[in-house]
N, C-alpha and C positions, 0 to 999 in steps of 0.2 A: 184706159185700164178699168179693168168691170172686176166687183167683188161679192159674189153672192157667198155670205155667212149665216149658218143658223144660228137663232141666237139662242144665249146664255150660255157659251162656250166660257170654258176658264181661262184660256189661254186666248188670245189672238194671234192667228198665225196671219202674219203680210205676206205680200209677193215677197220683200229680200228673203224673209223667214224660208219660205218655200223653197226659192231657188238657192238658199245655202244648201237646207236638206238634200234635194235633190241633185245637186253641183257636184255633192259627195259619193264617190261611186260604193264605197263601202255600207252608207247608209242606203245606198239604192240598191243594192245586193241584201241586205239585209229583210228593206221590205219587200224583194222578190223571194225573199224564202218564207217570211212569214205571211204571205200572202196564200201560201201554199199547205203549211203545214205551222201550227204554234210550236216555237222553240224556246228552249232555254239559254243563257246566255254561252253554258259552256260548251252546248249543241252547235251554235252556233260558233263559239271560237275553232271549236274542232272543224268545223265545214270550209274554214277560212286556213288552216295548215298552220304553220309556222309565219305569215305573214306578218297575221295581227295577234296581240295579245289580250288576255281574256280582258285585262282592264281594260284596254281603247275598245275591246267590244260592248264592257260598261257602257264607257261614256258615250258613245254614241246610244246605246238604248235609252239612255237619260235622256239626250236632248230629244228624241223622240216622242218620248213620254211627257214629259214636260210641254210639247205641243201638242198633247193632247192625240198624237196620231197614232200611238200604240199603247193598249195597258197589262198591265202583269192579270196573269189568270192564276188562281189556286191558292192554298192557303199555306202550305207546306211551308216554309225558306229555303227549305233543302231543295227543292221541286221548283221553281216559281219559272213558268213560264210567260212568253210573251205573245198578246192577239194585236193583228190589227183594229183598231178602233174609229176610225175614220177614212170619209170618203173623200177621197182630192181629183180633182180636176182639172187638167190645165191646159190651155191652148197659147199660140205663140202665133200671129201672124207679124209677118214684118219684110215690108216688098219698098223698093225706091220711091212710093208714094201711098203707104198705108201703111200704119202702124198698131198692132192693137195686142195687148195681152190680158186675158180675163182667165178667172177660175174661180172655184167655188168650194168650199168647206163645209162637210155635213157631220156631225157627229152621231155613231151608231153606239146607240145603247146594248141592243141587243140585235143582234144581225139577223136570228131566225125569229126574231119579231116583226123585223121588216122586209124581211126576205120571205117572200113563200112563193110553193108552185103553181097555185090559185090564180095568183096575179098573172100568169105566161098564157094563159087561154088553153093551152095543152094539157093541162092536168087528168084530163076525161080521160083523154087516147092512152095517158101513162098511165092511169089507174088498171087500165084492161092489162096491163103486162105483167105475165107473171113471173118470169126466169129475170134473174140479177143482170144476166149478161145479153138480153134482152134490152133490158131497163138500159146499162149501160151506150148500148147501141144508139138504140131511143135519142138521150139525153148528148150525146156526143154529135147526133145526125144533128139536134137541134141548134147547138151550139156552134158547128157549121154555118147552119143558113144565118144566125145572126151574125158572123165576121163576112162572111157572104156582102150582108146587107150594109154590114158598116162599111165595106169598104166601095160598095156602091154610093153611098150618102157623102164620101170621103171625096170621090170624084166628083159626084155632082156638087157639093163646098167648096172642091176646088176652080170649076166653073165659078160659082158666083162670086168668089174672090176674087177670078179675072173679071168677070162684068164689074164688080166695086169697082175695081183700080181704072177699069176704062173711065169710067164716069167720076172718079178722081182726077187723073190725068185732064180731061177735058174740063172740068171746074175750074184747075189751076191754068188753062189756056186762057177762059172768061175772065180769071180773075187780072191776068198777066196783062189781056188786050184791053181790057172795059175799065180796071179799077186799077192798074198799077201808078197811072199819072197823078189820082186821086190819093192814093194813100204814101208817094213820098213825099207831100207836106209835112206828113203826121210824123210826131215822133217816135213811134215806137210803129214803125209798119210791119217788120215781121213780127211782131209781137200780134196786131191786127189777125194778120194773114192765118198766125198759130188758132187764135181763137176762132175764126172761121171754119179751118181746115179741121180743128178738134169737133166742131158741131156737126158738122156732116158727115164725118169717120162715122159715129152713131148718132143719126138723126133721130132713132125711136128713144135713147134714151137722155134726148133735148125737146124734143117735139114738145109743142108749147111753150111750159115752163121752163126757163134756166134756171137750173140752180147751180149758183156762183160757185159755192162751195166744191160742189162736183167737178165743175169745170176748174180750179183752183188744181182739182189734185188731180184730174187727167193732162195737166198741163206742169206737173212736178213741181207743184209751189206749196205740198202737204210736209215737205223734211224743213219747211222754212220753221223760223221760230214765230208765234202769234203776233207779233210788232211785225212784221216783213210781210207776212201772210196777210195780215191787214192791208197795209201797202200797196200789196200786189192786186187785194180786190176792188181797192177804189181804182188803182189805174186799169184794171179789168172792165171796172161801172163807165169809166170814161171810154175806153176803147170801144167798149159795144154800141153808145152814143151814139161816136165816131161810124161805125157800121152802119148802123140805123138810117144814118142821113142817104145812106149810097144806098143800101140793100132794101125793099119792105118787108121782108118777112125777117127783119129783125127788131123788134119794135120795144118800147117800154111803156111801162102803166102802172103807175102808183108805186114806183122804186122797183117793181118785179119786172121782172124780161121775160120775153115768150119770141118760141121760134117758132113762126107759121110758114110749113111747106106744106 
């Protein structure tokens, strides 16, 4: 599990953070409206009928707010509406021999600070238009060819997550035929096998260095308390030992571990 954060955020939002958010279909209708348009909360109770009430649409903007993903715009009380504030990302793979979920947290100060049309390489060609409905055209052909592209990029990802899992699957053949005799001595074999299988899920971000710690909370040993999580990484320093003897590109030097593929 990958977590790219910008830093000095106030809040830390986790994955459980996340997928509560998101889990919620109310608060997922919420940021598909203001994704679209900044509302107010009773704009927003009204868009929802008689379902929800203005207060549960409170409290849901609250937790929203509170994770830093949405803030109040305006000065009024009577007025206060609500922006998105934040960029979220998420991806989910999970196949019978691969497992991985990453996403990524950016927080936007100002959106047409960081947003311009400069940056699209197209700005020339739109400069020359002069009719609105023109412009519109323009800009809507262009937004085409990007879902276009993504969803070219989308299949060709989905190719290379077939080739990962082949080249998964066939790992855990070598390891079932080469190393399975070797590692039911050990006391903790699938525990072995987990460590392994975690380092080559993502090899670029083991390659060399290991750091334990990383490996600790891809391997869900980050909810433990500091006494267990200790625990967990001395038998982690001994496990990888254990590796080292069977495998060479798992080696140790001077208490640090490095994965040479």
């Amino acid at each position: 599990m990958e977590l790219e954060e910008q830093e000095g955020r106030e809040h830390f939002l986790s994955i459980d953070n996340l997928f509560e958010i998101l889990g919620n279909p109310t608060r997922r209708n919420i940021l598909s409206k203001l994704s679209k348009v900044p509302l107010g909360a009773s704009e927003l109770a009204a868009s929802f009928g008689r379902k929800i009430s203005r207060q549960a649409i409170h409290s849901q903007l609250k937790m929203l707010s509170d994770y830093g993903i949405i803030e109040i715009i305006g000065d009024d009380p009577r007025n206060i509406k609500y922006l998105i504030n934040s960029n979220l990302s998420l991806r989910i793979d999970i196949t019978p021999d691969y497992y991985n979920i990453s996403f990524n947290v950016a927080k936007i100060n100002d959106p047409r600070n960081n947003l311009e049309l400069k940056d699209t390489g197209c700005h020339i060609d739109y400069q020359k238009i002069k009719t609105p409905n023109n412009k519109l055209r323009f800009l809507g052909e262009r937004i085409k060819e990007i879902e276009v592209n993504i969803r070219s990029l989308e299949m060709e990802r989905k190719v290379l997550l077939h080739n990962k899992e082949c080249f998964i699957i066939e790992l855990k053949n070598i390891m079932r035929d080469q190393y399975e005799e070797d590692l039911k001595t050990k006391e903790q074999p699938n525990l072995e096998k987990e460590i392994f299988y975690t380092l080559f899920y993502n090899p670029i971000k083991y390659f060399k260095r290991i750091n334990i710690d990383k490996l600790l909370d891809d391997m869900f040993f980050s909810e433990m308390g500091p006494i267990r999580r200790d625990q967990h990484k001395v038998s982690i320093r001994h496990l990888l030992r254990d590796l080292s003897k069977l495998m060479d590109f798992v080696r140790e030097d001077e208490d640090n571990w490095f994965f040479d593929i």
